[in-house]
N, C-alpha and C positions, 0 to 999 in steps of 0.2 A: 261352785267356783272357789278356787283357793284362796288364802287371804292375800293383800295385795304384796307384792315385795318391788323392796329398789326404792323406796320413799323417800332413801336421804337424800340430802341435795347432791346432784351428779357433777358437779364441777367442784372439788373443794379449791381449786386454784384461782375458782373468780368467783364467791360466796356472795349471793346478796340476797335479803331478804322477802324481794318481792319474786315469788316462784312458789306454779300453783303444778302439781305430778297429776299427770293425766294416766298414768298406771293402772292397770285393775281389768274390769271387764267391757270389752270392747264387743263390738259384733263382727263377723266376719263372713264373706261370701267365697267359698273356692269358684270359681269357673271354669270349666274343662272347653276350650275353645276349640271349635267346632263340633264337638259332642251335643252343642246347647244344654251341656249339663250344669245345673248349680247346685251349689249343697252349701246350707246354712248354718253356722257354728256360735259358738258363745264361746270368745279365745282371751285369755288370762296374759295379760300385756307386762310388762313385756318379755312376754318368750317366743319363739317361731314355732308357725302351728304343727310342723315337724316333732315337736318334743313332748314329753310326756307331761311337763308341769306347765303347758298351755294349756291343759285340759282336751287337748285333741289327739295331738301323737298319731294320727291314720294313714295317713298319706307323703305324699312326696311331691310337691308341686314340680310339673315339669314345665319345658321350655314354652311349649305352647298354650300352656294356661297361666289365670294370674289371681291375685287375692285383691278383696276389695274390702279395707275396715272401716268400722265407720263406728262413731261414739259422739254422744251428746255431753256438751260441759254447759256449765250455767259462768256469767262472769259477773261482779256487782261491780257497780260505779267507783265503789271504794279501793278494787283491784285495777281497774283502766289507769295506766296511763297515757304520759305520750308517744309512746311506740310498744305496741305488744307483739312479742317474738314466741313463736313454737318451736320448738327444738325439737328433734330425734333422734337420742345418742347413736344409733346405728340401722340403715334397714339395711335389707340384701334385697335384690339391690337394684334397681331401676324404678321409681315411681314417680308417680305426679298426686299434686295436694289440692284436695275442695275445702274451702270452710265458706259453708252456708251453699254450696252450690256455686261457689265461683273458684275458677283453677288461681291457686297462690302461688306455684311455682311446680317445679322437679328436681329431681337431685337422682347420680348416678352415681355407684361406689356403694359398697356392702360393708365397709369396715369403719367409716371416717363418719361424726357427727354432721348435722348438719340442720339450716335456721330458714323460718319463712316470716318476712314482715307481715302482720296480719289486721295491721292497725286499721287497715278503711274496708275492711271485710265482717268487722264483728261488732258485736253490737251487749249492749249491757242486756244479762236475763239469759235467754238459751242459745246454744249454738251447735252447729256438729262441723267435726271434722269426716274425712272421707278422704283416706288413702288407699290408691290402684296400684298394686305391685306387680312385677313380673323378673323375673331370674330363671337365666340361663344354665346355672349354675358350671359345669367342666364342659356343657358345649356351646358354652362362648369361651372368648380369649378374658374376660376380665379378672380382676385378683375376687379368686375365691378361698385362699391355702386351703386347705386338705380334705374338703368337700367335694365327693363323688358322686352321681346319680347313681351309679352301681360299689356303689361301698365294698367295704372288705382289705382286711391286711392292716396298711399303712395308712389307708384310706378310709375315711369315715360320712357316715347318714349326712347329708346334704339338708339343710335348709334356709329356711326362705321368710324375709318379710322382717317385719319389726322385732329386734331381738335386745336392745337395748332402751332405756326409759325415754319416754314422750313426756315432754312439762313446757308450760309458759310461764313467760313473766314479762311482766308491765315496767317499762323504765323511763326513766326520764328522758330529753332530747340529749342532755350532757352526758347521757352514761357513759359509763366505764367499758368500750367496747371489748377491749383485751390490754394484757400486760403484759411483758416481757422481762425476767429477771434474770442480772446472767452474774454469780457470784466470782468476784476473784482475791483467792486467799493469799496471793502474794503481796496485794496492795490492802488489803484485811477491808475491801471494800465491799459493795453489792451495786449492781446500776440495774435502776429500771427505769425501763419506758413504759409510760401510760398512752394507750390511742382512745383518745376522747376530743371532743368537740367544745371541751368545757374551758375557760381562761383561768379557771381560777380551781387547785388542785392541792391538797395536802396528803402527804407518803408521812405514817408512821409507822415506826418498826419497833414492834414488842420482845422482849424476852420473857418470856411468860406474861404477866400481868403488867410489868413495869416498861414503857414506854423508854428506849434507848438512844432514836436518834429519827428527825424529822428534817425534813424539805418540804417548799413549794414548788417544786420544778416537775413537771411533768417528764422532763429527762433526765434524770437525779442520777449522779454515782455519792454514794454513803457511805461513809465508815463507818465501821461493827466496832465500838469501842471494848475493849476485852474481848474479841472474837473465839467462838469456840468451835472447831470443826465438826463437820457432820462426819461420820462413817458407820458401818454398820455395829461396830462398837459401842458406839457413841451415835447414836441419831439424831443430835442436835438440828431442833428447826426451830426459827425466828418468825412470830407473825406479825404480817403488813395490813395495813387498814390504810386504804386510800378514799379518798372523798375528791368531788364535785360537792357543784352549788344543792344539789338536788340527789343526786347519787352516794353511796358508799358500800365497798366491797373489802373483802377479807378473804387473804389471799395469806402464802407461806415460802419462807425459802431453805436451804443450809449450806452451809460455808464448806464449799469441799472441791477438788480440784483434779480431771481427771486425765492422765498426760502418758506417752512414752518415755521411758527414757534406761541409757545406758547403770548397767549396777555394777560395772569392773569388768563385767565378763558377759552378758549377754542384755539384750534389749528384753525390757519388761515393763509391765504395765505397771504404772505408779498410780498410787491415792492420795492427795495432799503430799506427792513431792518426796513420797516415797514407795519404795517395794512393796505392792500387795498383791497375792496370789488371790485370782476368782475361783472358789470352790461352790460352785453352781447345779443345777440342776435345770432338763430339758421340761419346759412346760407346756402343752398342748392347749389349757384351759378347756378341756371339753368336760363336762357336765354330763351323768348318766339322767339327769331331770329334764337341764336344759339343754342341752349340748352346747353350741357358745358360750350360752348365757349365766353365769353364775347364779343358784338359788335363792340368795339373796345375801347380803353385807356378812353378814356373819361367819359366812361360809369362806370367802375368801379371805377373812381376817384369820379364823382357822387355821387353815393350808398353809397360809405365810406365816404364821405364828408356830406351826410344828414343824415347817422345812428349818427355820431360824433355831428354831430347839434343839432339832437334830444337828445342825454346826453348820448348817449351809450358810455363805454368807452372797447369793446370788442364785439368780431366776433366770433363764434363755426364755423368754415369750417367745415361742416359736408359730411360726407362721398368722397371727393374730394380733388385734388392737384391743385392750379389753377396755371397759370402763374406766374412766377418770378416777370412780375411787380404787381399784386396785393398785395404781399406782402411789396414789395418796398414802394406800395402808405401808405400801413397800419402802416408801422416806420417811414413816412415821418408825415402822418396827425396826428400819435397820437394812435392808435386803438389794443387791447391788441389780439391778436389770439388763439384760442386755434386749435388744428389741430389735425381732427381724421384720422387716416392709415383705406384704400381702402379697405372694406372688399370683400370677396367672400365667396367660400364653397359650397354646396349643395342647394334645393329648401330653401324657407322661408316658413316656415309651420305658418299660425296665429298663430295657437292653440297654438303653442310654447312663438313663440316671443312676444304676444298678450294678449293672457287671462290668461293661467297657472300662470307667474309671478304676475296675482293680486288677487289671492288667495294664495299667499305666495309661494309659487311651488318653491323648490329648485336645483340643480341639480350642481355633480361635473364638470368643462369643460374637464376636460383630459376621460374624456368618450365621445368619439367622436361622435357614431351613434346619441345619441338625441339631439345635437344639428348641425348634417349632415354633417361634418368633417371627415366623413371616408377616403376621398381622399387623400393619401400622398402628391402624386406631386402640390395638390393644400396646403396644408398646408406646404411645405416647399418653394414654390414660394411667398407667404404671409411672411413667417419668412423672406426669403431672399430680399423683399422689406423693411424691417423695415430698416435695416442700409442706404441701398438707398434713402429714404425717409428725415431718418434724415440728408444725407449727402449735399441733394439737398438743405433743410432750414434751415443746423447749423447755416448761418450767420443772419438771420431774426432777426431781435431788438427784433419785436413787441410778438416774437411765446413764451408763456408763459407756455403751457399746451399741451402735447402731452393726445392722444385721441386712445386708442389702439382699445376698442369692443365697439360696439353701442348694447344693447337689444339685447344678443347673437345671432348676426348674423355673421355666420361668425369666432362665440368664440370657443379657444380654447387653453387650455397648457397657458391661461394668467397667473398665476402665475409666470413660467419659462421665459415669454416673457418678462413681466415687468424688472425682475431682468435683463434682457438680453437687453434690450432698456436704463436702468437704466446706465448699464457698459456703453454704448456707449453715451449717453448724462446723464450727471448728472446735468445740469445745468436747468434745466426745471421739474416744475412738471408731474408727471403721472397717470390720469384719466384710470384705468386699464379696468376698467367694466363699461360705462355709460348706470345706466339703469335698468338692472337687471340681474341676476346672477351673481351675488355681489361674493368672492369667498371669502371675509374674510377679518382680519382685518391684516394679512400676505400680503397682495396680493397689493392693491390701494395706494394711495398718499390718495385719495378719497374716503368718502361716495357719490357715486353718485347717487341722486335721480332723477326719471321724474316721475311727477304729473302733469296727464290733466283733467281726471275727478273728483278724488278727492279734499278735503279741502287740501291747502297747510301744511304740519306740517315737523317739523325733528324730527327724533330720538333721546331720550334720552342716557345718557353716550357713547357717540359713541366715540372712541380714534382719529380716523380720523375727516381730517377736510371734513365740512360739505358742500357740492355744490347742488344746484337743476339744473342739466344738461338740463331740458327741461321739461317744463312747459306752458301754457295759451293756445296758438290755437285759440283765441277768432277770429273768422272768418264774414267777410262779404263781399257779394256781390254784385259788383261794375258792375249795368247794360256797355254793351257796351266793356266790358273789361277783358272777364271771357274765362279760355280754352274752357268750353263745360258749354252751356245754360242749361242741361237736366242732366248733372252728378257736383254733388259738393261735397269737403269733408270739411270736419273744426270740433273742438271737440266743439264748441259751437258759434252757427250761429245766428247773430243777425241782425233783420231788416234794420237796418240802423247807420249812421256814431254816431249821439248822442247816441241810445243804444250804442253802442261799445267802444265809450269811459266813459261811466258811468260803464259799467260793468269792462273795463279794468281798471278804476282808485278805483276800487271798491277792485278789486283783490290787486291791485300793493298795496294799504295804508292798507288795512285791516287785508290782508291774507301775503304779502311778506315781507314786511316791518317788523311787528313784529319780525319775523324768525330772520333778525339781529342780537338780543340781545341773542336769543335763539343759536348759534353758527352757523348761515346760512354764509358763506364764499363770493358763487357767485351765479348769478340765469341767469337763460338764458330761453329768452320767443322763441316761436313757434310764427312768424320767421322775416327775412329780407322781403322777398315776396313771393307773390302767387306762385305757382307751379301747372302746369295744374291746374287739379280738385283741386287741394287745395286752398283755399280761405281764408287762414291765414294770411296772410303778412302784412306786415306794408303798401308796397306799392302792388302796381296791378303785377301780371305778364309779362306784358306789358312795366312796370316801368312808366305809364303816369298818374298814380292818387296816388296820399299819401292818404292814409285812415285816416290817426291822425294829427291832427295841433300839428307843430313843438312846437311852445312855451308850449303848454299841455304836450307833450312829457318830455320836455327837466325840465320842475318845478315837474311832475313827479320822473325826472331821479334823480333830484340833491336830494331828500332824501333818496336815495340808497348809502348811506355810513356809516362807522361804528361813533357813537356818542361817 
């Protein structure tokens, strides 16, 4: 078994000290239902036993079978408190919970954390837990993004089951349940809300070590005395220490602002109240170890640490939630987010999502059959992740653009939804339709374009501001380091590392760059890395080869701004 990974604390946005990681070596049961078949595993937590760095990697759990893990913890009297909580950063995605042999709850949803009170189930000395999985994965309607039972192309290895950290902690009855921080740089203030139980509550706010401005008010708006903005320039973040009678957590914010607004001549997207171009990059987060699941901390500081090097100052998490600290690393190093919501719904038909849109092909979303939404319960489990979703990353600095439909997968009733994601954050823009099936000029924050075969161009008089969502793909094949020797995909495949970057500096000055002037907002290339068969990435699937030297990269990057 490998050594454990994911041991920091998974929330750095509500930090407390009593938290014990349940991480490591679990035991595991696959079931083949009706087969009466079982097969016994020793599975390295937390990855999905789909991936290589669970120690399993064999199989593919399908719709009619399901995993059953189970693992012994010990707890001392010294760790009990008044309420002990289990968390599970993410399973995929339907199960239900035993500890000691009695059900503590269920939870459904593959992408979204989620808590079991355990307080009158456990007991000081041993205990087990004992979770029953089952996923459908693309043949149910629920949000899976880009998991396929029959993989291939654009589509990747499906799996299943715990794929994010397991840990408890003991708290007091006043804890700290959540906090809400919503900074605003026009009044140079910060407002939080604490939800706690507790009457008696102090907010301190650090600039580094030195303590800057304090409340007792569980509803506090504060002034940032000297305030200094966050951007990817500047990643200024301030930390918060709040207490209860019995409780204290440590938590973080940054002062930054993130708005539409007119520059003389076209609608663009402003940072702190001014013009900033997003020069971004499409990010899959899959893993050739884990697949979801990033290897361990390191790995992701990495990634973000060599996109930022290269001149990127922005990430598309496409189709995925990742971990709490990914997002942490991305307001610590600078790195601006944009985050699309998990889609699902029925099959993915090419002809749809594929060809029709580039012959212009229109269609209204609230007609559910042509783009396979006919499913209720799957359409109001999507609706009712949206507020989930935002609730889990309202404190994120870095999350600038909420991402609702990718290339109508999964689309529908976006109009209604925007308005209805727009009520619950207003503080962030919204990308309504990336892609195609545009609904109008009613509907986006965004004209969202993606252009891969085509000449890059925008649209004339368009009222919205202008983004290219996803764009280039320019792909090459990196012997030694490729999913599958015999299958590749890429929108344009070039022999080697000099063609690739003559083509790609070709593209960036010729065709992107102009778009600037022309009312081009942000641009986001195809991608961070490889993905199986896909052989687009900056780097390998692999992550052991950079395809583009960093200095070409980064002199590139820097005349991606507005003049």
């Amino acid at each position: 078994m490998k050594m454990i990974s994911h041991t920091e604390y998974p929330r750095p946005q509500l930090e407390r000290d009593s938290y014990m990681n349940l991480n490591g070596e679990w035991d595991l049961i696959h079931s083949q239902t009706g087969k009466e078949a079982k097969t016994n595993y020793k599975i390295n937590i937390p990855f999905s036993p789909e991936s290589p760095a669970s120690g399993i990697g064999t199989f593919i759990l399908q719709p009619n079978e399901k995993l059953i893990y189970k693992r012994e913890f010990e707890l001392s009297s010294e760790f009990i408190n008044d309420t002990t909580l289990l968390h599970f950063g993410a399973v995929d995605y339907s199960c239900i919970c035993y500890i000691n042999g009695k059900d503590v709850g269920s939870n459904k949803g593959g992408f979204l954390p989620f808590q079991f009170d355990i307080t009158k189930w456990i007991q000081i000395g041993k205990n087990e837990i004992e979770l029953v999985v089952t996923d459908p994965t693309d043949m149910g309607n629920q949000s899976r993004g880009k998991q396929k039972l029959k993989r291939g192309g654009i589509w990747y290895t499906a799996q299943s089951g715990i794929w994010q950290t397991v840990w408890l902690e003991s708290v007091s009855k006043d804890y700290v349940k959540d906090i809400k921080i919503t900074p605003n740089i026009d009044t140079e203030s910060v407002e939080i809300l604490v939800d706690t139980e507790s009457s008696t509550i102090t907010i301190q706010i650090l600039d580094g070590e030195k303590i800057i401005a304090e409340s007792s008010n569980g509803n506090a708006n504060i002034k940032i005395p000297n305030m200094e903005l966050w951007s990817p320039e500047n990643p200024k973040l301030y930390t918060v220490l709040i207490k209860t009678s019995c409780d204290s957590v440590k938590s973080y914010f940054g002062m930054r602002k993130f708005s539409i607004d007119f520059d003389g001549k076209f609608k663009r997207l402003f940072l702190n109240n001014k013009p900033y171009f997003h020069n971004g990059l499409l990010d899959q987060g899959y893993w050739s170890e884990g697949l979801l699941t990033p290897p361990n901390d390191e790995a992701m500081i990495k990634e973000i640490k060599l996109m930022k090097d290269m001149g990127f100052n922005m990430l598309r998490k496409h189709i995925k939630i990742e971990p709490l600290r990914w997002y942490y690393h991305c307001d610590r190093f600078g790195i601006l987010v944009w985050q699309d919501f998990v889609c699902g719904g029925g099959p993915y038909e090419t002809w749809k999502v594929a060809y029709l849109p580039f012959i212009g092909w229109k269609t209204k979303d609230t007609k559910y059959k042509f783009l396979n939404r006919t499913d209720a319960s799957g359409r109001n489990e999507f609706e009712a992740e949206i507020p989930k979703t935002v609730n889990l990353l309202k404190n994120t600095v870095s999350l600038s653009v909420w991402v609702l439909f990718n290339e109508g997968w999964g689309q529908f009733d976006s109009i209604r939804l925007t308005e209805a994601l727009r009520k619950i954050d207003n503080t962030r823009t919204i990308d309504s339709v990336s892609g195609w099936y545009d609904q109008g000029e009613d509907s986006s924050d965004l004209k969202s374009l993606h252009l891969y075969y085509q000449k890059l161009k925008v649209p004339k008089n368009e009222k919205r501001v202008l983004v290219l969502s996803e764009f280039g793909g320019y792909s090459l094949k990196t012997e030694g380091h490729v999913y599958n020797e015999n299958k590749l995909f890429g929108y344009k495949i070039l022999p080697d590392k000099q063609s690739l970057e003559k083509e790609y500096s070709h593209l960036i000055e010729n065709e992107l760059i102009p778009l600037i002037d022309k009312g081009l907002s942000a641009s986001i290339y195809t991608q961070v890395s490889d993905v199986e068969e896909e052989i687009n990435g900056i780097v390998t699937y692999d992550r052991k080869v950079v395809k583009f030297d960093i200095d070409f990269m980064r002199k590139l990057n820097s005349k991606l701004v507005y003049r």
